[in-house]
C-alpha positions as CSV (number, residue, x, y, z in Angstrom):
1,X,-15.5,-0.6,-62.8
2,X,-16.9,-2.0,-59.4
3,X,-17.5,-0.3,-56.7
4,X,-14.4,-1.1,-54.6
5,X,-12.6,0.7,-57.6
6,X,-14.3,3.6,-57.3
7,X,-13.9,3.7,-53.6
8,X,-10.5,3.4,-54.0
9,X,-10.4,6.1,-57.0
10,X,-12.1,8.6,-54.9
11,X,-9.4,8.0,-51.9
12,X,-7.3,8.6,-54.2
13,X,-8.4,12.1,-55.3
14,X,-8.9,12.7,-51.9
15,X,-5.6,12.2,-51.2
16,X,-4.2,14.0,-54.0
17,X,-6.4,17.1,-53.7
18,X,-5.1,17.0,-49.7
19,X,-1.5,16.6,-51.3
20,X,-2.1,19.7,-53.6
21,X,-3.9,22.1,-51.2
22,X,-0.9,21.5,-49.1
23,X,1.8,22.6,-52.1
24,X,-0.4,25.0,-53.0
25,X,-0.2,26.8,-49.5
26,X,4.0,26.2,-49.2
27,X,4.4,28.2,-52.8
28,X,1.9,30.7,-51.7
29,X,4.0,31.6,-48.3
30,X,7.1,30.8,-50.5
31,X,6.0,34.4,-52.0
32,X,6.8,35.7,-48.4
33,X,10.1,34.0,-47.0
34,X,12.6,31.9,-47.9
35,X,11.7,28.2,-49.5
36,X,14.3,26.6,-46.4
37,X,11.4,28.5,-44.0
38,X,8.9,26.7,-45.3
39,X,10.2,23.6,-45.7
40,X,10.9,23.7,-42.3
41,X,7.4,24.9,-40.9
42,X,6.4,22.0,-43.6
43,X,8.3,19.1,-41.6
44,X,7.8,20.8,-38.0
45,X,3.8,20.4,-38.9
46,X,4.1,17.2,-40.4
47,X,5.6,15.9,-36.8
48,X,3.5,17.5,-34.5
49,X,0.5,16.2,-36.7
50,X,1.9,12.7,-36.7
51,X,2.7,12.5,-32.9
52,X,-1.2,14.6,-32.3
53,X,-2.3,11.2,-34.3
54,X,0.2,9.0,-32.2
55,X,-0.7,10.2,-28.6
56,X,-4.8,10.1,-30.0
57,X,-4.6,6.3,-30.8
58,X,-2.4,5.2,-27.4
59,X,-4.6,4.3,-24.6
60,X,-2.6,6.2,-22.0
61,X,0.8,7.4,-21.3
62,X,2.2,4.1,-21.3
63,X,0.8,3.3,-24.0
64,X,2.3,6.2,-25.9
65,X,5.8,5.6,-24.1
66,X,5.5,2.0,-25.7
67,X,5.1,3.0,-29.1
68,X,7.4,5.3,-29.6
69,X,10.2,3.5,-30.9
70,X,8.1,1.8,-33.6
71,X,6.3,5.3,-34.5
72,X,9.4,6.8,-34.7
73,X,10.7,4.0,-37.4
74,X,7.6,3.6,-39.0
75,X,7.5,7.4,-39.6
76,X,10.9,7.9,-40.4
77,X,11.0,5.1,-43.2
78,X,7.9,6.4,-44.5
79,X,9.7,9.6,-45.1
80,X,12.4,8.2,-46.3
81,X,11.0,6.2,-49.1
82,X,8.6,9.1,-50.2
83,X,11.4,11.3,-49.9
84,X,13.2,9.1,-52.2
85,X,10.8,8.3,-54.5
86,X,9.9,12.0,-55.2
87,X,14.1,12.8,-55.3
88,X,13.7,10.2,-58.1
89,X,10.9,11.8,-60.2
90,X,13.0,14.9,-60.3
91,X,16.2,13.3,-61.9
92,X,13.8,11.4,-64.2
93,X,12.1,14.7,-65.1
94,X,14.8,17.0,-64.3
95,X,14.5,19.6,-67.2
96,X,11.0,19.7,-67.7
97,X,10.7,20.6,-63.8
98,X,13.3,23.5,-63.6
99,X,12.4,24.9,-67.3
């Protein structure tokens, strides 16, 4: 394996043990409140984090006001197809998921 590999496989757990530490918090305040709540404090965080990360990398206010459109695509189709891929998985694995 060469060491770009292994760069890469440890961005990969990385992103993976981020992914999972994330789930792991929404079932643990699923315990709490309603799954919908979550969900929705999920995707509220998710934006705020994304336009925090947005408004960081635009040079000024102009800047930002520029962007926005193509954040908001970029963002949104990113969603989308994860969103879609993961809808996906669960048809494909449908009964071991809710068993």
């Amino acid at each position: 394996m060469s060491h770009d590999e292994m760069m890469q496989d440890e961005v990969n757990d990385a992103f993976w043990a981020r992914t999972d530490a994330v789930i792991q918090l929404a079932n643990t305040q699923c315990e709490a409140v309603e799954a919908d709540d979550v969900n929705a404090s999920l995707l509220y965080a998710a934006a705020r984090f994304s336009s925090f990360l947005i408004a960081a990398q635009a040079e000024d206010r102009d800047a930002l006001q520029q962007g926005r459109d193509d954040a908001l695509d970029y963002f949104t189709s990113q969603f989308r197809q994860l969103l879609a891929e993961n809808i996906d998985d669960y048809l494909e694995n449908f009964d071991e998921y809710n068993a």
